[in-house]
Chimera marker file (.cmm) of the C-alpha trace (Angstrom):
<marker_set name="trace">
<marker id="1" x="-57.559" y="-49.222" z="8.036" r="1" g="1" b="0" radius="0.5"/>
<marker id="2" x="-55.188" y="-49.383" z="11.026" r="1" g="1" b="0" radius="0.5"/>
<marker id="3" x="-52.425" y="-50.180" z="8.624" r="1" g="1" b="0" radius="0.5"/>
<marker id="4" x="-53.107" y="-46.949" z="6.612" r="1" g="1" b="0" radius="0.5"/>
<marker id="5" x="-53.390" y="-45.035" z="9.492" r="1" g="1" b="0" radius="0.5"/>
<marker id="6" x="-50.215" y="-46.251" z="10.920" r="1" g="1" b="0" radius="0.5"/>
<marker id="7" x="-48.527" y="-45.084" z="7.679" r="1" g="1" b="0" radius="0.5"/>
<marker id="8" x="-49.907" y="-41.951" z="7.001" r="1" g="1" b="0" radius="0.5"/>
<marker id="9" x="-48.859" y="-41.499" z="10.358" r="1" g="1" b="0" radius="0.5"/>
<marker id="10" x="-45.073" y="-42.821" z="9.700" r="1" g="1" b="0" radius="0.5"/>
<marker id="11" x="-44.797" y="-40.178" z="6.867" r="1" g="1" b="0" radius="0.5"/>
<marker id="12" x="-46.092" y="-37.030" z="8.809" r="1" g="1" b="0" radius="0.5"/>
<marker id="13" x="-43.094" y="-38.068" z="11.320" r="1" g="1" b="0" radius="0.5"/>
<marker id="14" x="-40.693" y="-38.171" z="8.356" r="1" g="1" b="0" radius="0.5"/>
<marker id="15" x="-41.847" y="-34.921" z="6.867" r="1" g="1" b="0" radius="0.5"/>
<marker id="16" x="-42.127" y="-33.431" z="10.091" r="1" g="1" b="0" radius="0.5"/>
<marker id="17" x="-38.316" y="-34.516" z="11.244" r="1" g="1" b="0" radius="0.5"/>
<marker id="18" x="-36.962" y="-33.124" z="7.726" r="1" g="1" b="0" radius="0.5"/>
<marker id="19" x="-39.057" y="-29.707" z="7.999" r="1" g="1" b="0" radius="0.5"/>
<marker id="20" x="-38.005" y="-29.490" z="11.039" r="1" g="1" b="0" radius="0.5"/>
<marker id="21" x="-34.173" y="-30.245" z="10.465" r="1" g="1" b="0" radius="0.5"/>
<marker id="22" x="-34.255" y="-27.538" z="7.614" r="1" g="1" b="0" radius="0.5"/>
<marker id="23" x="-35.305" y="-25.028" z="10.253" r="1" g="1" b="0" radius="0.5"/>
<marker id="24" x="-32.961" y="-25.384" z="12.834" r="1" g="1" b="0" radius="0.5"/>
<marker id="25" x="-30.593" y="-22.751" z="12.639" r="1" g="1" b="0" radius="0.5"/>
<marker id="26" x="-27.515" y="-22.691" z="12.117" r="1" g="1" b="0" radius="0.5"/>
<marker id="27" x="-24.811" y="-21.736" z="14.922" r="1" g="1" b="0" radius="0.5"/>
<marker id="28" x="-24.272" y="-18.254" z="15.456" r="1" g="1" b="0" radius="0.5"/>
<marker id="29" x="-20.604" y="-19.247" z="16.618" r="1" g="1" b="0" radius="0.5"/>
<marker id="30" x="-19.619" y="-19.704" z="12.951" r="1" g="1" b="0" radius="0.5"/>
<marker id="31" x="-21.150" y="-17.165" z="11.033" r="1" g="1" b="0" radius="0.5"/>
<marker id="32" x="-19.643" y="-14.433" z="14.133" r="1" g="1" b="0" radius="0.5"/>
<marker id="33" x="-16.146" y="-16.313" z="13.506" r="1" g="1" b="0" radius="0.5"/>
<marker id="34" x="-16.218" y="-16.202" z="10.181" r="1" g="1" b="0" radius="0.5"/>
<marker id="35" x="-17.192" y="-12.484" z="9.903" r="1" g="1" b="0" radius="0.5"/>
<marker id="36" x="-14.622" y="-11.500" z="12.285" r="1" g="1" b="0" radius="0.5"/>
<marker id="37" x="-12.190" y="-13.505" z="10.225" r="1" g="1" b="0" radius="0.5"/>
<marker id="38" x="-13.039" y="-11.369" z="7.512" r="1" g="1" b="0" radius="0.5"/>
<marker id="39" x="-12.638" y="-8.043" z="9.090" r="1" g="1" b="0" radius="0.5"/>
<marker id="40" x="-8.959" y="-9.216" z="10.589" r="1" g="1" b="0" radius="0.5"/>
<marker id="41" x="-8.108" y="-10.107" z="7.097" r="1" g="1" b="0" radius="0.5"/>
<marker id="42" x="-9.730" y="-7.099" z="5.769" r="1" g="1" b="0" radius="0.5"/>
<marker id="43" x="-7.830" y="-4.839" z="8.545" r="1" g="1" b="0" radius="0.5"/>
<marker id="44" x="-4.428" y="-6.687" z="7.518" r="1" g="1" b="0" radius="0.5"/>
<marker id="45" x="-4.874" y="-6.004" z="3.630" r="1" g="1" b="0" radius="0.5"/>
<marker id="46" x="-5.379" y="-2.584" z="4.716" r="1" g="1" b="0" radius="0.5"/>
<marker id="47" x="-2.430" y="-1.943" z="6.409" r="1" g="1" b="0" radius="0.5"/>
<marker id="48" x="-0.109" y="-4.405" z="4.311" r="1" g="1" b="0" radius="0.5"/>
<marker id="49" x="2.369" y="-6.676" z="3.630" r="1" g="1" b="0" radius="0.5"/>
<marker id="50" x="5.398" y="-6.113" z="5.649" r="1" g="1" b="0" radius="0.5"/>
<marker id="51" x="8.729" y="-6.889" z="3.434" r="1" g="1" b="0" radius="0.5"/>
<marker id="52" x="12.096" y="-7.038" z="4.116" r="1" g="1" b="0" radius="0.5"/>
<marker id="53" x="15.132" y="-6.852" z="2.112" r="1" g="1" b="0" radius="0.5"/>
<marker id="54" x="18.204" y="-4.990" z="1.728" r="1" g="1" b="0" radius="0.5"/>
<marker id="55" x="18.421" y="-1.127" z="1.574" r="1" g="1" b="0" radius="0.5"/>
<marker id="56" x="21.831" y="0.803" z="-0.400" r="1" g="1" b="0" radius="0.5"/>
<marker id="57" x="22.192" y="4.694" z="-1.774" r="1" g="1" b="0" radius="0.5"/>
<marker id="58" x="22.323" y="6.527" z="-4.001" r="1" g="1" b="0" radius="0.5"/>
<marker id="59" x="22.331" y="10.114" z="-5.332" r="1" g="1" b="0" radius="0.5"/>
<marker id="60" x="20.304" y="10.670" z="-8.123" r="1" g="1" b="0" radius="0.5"/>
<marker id="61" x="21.904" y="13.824" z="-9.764" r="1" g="1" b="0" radius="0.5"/>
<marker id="62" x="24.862" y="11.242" z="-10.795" r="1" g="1" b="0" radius="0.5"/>
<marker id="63" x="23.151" y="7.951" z="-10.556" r="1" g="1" b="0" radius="0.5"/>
<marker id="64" x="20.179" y="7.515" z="-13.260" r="1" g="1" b="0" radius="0.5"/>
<marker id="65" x="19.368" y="11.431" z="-13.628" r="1" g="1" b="0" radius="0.5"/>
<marker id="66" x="16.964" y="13.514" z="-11.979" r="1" g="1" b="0" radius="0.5"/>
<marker id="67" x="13.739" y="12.454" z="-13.041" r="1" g="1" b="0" radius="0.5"/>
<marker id="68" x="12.798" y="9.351" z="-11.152" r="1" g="1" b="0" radius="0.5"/>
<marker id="69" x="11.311" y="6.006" z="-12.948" r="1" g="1" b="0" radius="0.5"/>
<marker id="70" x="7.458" y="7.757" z="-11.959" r="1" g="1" b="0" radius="0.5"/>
<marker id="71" x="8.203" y="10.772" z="-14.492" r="1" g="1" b="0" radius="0.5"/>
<marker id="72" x="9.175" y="13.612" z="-11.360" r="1" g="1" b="0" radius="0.5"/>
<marker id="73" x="11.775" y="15.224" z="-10.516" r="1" g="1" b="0" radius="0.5"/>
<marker id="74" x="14.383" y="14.210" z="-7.628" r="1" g="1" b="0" radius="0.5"/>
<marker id="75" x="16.914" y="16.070" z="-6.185" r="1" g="1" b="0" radius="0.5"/>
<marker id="76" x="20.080" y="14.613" z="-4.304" r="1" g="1" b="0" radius="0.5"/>
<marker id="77" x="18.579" y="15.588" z="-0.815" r="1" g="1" b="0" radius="0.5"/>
<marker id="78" x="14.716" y="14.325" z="-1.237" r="1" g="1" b="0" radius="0.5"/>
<marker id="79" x="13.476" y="11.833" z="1.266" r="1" g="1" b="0" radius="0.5"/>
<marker id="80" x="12.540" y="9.190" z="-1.486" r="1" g="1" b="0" radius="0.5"/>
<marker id="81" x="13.494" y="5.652" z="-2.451" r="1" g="1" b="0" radius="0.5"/>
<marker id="82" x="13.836" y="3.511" z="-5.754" r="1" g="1" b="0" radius="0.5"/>
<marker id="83" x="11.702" y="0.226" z="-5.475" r="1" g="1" b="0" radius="0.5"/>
<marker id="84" x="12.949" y="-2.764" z="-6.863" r="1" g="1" b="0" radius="0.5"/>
<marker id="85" x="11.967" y="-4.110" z="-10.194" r="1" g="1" b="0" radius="0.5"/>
<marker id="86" x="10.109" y="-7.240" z="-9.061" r="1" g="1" b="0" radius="0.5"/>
<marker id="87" x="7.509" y="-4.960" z="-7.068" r="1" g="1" b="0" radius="0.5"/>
<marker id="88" x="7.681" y="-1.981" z="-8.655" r="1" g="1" b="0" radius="0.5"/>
<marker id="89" x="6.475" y="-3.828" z="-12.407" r="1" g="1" b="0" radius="0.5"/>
<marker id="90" x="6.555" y="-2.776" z="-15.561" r="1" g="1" b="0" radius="0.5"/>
<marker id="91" x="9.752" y="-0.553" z="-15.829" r="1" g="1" b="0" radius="0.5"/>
<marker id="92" x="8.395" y="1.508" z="-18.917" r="1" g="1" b="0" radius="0.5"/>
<marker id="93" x="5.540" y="2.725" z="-17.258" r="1" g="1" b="0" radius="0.5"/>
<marker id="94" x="4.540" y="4.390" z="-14.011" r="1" g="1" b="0" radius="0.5"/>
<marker id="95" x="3.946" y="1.830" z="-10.981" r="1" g="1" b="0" radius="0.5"/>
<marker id="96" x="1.107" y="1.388" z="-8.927" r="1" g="1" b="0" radius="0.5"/>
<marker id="97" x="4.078" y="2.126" z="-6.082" r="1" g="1" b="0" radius="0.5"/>
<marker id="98" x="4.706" y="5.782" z="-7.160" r="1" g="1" b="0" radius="0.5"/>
<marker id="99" x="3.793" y="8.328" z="-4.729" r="1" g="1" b="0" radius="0.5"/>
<marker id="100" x="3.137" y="6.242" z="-1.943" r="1" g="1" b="0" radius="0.5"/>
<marker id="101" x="5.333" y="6.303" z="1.164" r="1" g="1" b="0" radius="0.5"/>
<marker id="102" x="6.933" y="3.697" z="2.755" r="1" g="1" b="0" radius="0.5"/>
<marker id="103" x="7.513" y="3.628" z="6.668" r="1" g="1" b="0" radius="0.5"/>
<marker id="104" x="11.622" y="1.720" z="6.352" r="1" g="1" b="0" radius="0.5"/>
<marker id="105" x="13.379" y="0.275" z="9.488" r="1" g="1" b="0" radius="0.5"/>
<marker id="106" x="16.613" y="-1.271" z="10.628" r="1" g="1" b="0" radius="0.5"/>
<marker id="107" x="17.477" y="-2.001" z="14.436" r="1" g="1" b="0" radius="0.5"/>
<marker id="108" x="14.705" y="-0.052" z="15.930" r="1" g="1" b="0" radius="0.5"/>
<marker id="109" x="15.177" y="3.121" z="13.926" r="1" g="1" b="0" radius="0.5"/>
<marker id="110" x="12.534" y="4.014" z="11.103" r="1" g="1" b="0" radius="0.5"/>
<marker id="111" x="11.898" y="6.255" z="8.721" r="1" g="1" b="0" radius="0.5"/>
<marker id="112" x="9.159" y="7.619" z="6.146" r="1" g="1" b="0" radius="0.5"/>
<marker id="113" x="10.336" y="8.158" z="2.544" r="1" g="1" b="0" radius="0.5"/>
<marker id="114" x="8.241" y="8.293" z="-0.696" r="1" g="1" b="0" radius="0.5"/>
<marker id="115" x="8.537" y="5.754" z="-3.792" r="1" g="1" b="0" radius="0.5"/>
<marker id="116" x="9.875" y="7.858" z="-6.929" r="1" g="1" b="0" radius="0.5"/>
<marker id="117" x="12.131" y="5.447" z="-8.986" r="1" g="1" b="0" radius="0.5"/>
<marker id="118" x="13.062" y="1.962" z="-9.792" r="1" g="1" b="0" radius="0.5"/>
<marker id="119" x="16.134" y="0.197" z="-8.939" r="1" g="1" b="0" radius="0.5"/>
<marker id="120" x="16.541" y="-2.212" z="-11.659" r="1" g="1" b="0" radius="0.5"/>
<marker id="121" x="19.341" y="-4.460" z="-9.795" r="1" g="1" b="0" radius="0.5"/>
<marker id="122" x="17.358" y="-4.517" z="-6.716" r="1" g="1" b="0" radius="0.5"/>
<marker id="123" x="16.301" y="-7.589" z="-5.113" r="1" g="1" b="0" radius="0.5"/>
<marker id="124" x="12.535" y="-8.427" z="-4.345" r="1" g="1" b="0" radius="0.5"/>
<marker id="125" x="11.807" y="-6.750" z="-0.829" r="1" g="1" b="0" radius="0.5"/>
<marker id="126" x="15.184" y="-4.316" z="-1.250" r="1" g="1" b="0" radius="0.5"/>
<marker id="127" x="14.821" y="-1.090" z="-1.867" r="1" g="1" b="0" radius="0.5"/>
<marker id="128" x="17.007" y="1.908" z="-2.364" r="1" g="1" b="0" radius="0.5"/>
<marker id="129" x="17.683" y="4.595" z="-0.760" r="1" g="1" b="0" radius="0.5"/>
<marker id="130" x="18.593" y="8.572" z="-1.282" r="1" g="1" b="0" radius="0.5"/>
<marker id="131" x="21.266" y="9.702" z="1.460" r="1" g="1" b="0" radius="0.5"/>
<marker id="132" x="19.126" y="11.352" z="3.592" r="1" g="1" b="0" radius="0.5"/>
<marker id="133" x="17.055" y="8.332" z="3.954" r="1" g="1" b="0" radius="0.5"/>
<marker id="134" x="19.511" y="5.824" z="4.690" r="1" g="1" b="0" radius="0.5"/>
<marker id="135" x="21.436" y="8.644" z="7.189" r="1" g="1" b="0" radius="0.5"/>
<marker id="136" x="18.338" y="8.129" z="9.219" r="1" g="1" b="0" radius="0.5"/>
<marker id="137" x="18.858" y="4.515" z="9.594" r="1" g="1" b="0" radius="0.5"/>
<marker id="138" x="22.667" y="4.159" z="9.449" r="1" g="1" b="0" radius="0.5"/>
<marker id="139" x="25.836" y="5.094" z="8.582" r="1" g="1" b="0" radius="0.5"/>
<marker id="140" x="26.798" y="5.807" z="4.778" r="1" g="1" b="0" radius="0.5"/>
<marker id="141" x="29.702" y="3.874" z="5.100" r="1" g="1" b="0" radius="0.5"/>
<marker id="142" x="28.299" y="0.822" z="6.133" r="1" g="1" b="0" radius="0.5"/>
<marker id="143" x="26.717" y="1.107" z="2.253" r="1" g="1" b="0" radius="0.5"/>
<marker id="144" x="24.125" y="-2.023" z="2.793" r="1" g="1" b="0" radius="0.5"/>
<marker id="145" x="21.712" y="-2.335" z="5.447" r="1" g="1" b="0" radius="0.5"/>
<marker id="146" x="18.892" y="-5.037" z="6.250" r="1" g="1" b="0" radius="0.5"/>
<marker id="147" x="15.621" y="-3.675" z="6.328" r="1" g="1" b="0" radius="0.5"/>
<marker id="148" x="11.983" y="-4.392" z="7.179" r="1" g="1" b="0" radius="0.5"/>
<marker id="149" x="9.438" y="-1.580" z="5.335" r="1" g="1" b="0" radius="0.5"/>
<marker id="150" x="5.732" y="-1.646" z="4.645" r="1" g="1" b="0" radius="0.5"/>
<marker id="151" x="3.338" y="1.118" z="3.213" r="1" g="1" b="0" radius="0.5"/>
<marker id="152" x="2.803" y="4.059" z="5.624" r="1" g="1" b="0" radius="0.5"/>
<link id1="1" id2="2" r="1" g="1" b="0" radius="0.2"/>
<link id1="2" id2="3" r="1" g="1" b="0" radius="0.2"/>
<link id1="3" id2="4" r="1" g="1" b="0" radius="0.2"/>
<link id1="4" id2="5" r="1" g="1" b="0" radius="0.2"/>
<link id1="5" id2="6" r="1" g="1" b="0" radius="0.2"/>
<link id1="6" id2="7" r="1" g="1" b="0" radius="0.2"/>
<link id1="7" id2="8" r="1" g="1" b="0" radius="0.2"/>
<link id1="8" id2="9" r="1" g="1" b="0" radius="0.2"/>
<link id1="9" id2="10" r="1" g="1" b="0" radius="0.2"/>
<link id1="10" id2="11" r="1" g="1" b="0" radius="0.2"/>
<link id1="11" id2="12" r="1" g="1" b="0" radius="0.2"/>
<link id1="12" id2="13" r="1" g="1" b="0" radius="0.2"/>
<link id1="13" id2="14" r="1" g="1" b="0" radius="0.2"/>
<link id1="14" id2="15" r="1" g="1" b="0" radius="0.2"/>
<link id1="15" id2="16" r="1" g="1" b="0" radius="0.2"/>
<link id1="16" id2="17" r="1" g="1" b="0" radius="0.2"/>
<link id1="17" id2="18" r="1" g="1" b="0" radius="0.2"/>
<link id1="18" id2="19" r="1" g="1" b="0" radius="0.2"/>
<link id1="19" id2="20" r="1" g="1" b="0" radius="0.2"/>
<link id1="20" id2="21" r="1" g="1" b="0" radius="0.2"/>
<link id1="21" id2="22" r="1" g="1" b="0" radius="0.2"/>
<link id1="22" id2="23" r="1" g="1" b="0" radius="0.2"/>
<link id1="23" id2="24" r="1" g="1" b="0" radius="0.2"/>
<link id1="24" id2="25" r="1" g="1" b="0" radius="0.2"/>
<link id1="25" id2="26" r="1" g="1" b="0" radius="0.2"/>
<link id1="26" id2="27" r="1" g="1" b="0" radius="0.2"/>
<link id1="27" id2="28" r="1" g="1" b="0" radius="0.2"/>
<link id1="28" id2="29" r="1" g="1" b="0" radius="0.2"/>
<link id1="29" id2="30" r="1" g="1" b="0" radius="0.2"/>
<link id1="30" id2="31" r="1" g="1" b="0" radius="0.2"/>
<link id1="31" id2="32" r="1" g="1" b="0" radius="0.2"/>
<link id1="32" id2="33" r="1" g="1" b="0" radius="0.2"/>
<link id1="33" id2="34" r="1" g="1" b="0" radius="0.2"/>
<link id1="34" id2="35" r="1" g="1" b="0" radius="0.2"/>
<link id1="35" id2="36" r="1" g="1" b="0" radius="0.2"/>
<link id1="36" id2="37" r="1" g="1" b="0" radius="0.2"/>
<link id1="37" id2="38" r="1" g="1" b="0" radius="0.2"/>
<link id1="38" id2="39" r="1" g="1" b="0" radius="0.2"/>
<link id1="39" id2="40" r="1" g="1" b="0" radius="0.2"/>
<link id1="40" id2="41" r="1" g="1" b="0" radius="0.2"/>
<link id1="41" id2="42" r="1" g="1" b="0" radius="0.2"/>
<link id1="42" id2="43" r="1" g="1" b="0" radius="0.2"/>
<link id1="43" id2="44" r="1" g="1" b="0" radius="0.2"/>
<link id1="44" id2="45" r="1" g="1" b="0" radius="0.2"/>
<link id1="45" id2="46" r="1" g="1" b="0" radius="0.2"/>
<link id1="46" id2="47" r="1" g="1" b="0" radius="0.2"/>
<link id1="47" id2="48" r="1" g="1" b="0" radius="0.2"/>
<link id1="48" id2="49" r="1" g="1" b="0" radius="0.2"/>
<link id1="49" id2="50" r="1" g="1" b="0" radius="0.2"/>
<link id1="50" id2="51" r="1" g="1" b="0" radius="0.2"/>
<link id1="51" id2="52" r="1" g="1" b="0" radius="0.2"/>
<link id1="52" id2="53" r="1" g="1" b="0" radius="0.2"/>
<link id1="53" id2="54" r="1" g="1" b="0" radius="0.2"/>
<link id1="54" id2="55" r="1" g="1" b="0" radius="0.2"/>
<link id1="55" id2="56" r="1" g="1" b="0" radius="0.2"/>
<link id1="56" id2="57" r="1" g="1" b="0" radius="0.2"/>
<link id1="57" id2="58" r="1" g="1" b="0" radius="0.2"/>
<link id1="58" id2="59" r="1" g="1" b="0" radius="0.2"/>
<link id1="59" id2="60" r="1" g="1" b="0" radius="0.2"/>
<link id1="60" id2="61" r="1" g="1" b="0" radius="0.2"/>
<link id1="61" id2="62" r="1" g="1" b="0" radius="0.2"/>
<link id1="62" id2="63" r="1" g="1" b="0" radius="0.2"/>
<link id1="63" id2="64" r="1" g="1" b="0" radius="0.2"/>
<link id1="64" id2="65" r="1" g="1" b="0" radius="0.2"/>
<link id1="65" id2="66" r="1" g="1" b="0" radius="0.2"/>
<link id1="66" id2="67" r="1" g="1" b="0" radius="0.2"/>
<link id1="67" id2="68" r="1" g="1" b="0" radius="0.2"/>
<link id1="68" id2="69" r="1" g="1" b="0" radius="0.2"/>
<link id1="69" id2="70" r="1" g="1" b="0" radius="0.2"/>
<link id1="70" id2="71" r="1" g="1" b="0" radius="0.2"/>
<link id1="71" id2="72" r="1" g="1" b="0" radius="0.2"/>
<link id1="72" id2="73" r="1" g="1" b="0" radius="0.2"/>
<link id1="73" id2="74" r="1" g="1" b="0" radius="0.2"/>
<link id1="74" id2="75" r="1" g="1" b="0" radius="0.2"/>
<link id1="75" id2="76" r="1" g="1" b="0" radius="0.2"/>
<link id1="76" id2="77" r="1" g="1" b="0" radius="0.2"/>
<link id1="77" id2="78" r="1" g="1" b="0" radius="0.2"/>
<link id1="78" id2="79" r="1" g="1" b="0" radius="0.2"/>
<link id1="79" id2="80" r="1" g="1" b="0" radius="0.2"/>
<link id1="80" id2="81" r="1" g="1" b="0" radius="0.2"/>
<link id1="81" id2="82" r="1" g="1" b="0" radius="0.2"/>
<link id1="82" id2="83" r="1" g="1" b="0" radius="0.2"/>
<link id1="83" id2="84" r="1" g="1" b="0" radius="0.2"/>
<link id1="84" id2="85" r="1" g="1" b="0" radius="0.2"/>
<link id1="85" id2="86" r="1" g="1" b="0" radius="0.2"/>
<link id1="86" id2="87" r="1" g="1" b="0" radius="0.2"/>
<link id1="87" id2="88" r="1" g="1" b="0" radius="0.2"/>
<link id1="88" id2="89" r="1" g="1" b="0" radius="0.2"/>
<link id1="89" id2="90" r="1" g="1" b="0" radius="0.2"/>
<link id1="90" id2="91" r="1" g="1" b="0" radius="0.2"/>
<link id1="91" id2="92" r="1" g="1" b="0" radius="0.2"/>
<link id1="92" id2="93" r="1" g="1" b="0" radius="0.2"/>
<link id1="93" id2="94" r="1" g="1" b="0" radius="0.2"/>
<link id1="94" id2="95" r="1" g="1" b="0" radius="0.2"/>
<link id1="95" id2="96" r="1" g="1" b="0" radius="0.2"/>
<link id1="96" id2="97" r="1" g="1" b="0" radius="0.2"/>
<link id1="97" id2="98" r="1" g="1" b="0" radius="0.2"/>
<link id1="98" id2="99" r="1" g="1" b="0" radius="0.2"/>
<link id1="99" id2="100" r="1" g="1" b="0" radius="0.2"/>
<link id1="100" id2="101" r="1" g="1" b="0" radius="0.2"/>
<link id1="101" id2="102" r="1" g="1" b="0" radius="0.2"/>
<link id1="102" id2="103" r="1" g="1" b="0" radius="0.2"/>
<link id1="103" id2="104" r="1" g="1" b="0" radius="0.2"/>
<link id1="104" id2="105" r="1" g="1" b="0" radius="0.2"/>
<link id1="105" id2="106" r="1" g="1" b="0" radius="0.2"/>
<link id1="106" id2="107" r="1" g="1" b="0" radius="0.2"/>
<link id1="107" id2="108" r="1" g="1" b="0" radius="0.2"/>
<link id1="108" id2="109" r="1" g="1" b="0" radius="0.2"/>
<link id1="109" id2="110" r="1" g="1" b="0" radius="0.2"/>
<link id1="110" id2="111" r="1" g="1" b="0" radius="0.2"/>
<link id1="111" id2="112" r="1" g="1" b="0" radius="0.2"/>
<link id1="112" id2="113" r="1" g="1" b="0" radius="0.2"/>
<link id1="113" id2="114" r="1" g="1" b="0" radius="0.2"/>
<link id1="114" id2="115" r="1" g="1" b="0" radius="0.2"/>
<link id1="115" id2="116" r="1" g="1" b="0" radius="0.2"/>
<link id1="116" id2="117" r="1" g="1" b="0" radius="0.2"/>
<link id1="117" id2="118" r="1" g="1" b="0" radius="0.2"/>
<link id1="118" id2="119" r="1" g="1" b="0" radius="0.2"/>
<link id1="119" id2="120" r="1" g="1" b="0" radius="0.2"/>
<link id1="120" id2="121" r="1" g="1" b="0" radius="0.2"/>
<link id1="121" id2="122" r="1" g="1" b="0" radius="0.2"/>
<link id1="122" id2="123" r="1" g="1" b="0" radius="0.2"/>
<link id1="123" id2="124" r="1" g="1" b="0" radius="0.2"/>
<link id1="124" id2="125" r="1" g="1" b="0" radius="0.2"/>
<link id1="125" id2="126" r="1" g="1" b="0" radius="0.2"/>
<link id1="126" id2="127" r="1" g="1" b="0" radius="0.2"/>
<link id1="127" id2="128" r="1" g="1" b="0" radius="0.2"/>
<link id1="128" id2="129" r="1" g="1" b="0" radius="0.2"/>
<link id1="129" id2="130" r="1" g="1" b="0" radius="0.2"/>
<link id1="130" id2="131" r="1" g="1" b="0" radius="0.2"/>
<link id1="131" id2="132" r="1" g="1" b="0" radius="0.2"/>
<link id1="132" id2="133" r="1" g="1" b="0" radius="0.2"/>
<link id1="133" id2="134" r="1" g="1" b="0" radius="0.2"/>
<link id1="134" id2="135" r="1" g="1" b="0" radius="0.2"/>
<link id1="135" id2="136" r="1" g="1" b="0" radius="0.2"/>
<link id1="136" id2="137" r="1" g="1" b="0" radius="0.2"/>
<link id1="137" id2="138" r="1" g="1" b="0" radius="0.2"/>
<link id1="138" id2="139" r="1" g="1" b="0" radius="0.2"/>
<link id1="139" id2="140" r="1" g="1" b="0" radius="0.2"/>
<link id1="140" id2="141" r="1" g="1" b="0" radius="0.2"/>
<link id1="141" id2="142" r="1" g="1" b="0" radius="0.2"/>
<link id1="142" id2="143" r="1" g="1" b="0" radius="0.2"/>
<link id1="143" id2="144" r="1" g="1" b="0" radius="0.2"/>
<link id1="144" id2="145" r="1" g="1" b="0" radius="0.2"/>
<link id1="145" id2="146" r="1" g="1" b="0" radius="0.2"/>
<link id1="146" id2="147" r="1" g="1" b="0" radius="0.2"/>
<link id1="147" id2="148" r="1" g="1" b="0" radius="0.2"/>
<link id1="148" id2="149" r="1" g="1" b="0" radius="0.2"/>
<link id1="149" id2="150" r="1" g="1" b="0" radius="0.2"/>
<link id1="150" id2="151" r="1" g="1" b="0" radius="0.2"/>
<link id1="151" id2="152" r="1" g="1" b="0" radius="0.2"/>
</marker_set>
C-alpha cells in the first residue's frame, strides 16, 4: 500500500511539473521585441527603398515624343522623369511607377519630380531626367550625375 501510495504520488508531481510548465508564460520581452520589429519594418516599407544610380536629360518633344511610356502627355519643361526599364517593368504597359513622385538628390540638393516615361537604356537605380529637373540638381553640361532618390 505504501508502494502505491508513493507512486500515485510520483505521478501527481510529474503531471503537476508539466501542467505547470505549460502555464508559465512566456516572456513579454520577446513578443514586445518582436512587435516592435514589425512596426520598424512596417514603417520602412512604408517609406521605401532608397536607390541610387545615375541621372541624364532629356527633352521629350525631340527625344521619344510627347506622350510619356504611362500614356500622358509631357512637355519639354514638366518636372518629370523616365524610370529605367528594370524597375519600371513591362515596357508595353503602364507601370506600377507612373504617377508617383520621386524625391531625387545629388550633393545635398534635392528635388521632387513625377514618374511619366521609361528610359529603356537606363540602368537599374538610374533614372532620367527632363531639364528642369536635372537644372535643380546640376549643371546641364555636366550631362551625368550620381544620384540617390526614393518615393516621396
Amino acid at each position: 500500500m505504501r508502494g502505491a501510495a508513493i507512486v500515485i504520488l510520483s505521478l501527481l508531481f510529474i503531471l503537476g511539473s508539466v501542467l505547470l510548465a505549460d502555464a508559465t508564460p512566456a516572456s513579454p520581452y520577446k513578443k514586445r521585441t518582436s512587435d516592435a520589429s514589425r512596426r520598424r519594418h512596417n514603417d520602412l516599407n512604408k517609406r521605401g527603398a532608397t536607390y541610387s544610380g545615375k541621372a541624364t536629360w532629356f527633352v521629350p518633344s525631340t527625344q521619344g515624343g510627347s506622350i510619356g511610356a504611362c500614356g500622358s502627355y509631357e512637355a519639354d519643361d514638366d518636372m518629370i522623369v523616365a524610370m529605367n526599364a528594370k524597375q519600371y517593368g513591362n515596357m508595353s504597359g503602364k507601370s506600377s511607377w507612373c504617377g508617383k513622385k520621386l524625391k531625387i538628390s545629388h550633393k545635398g540638393k534635392t528635388v521632387t519630380a513625377t514618374v511619366n516615361d521609361a528610359c529603356p537604356e537606363c540602368a537599374y537605380g538610374s533614372l532620367d531626367l527632363t531639364g528642369p529637373v536635372f537644372e535643380k540638381l546640376g549643371d546641364l553640361n555636366e550631362g551625368v550625375l550620381a544620384i540617390t532618390w526614393q518615393e516621396a
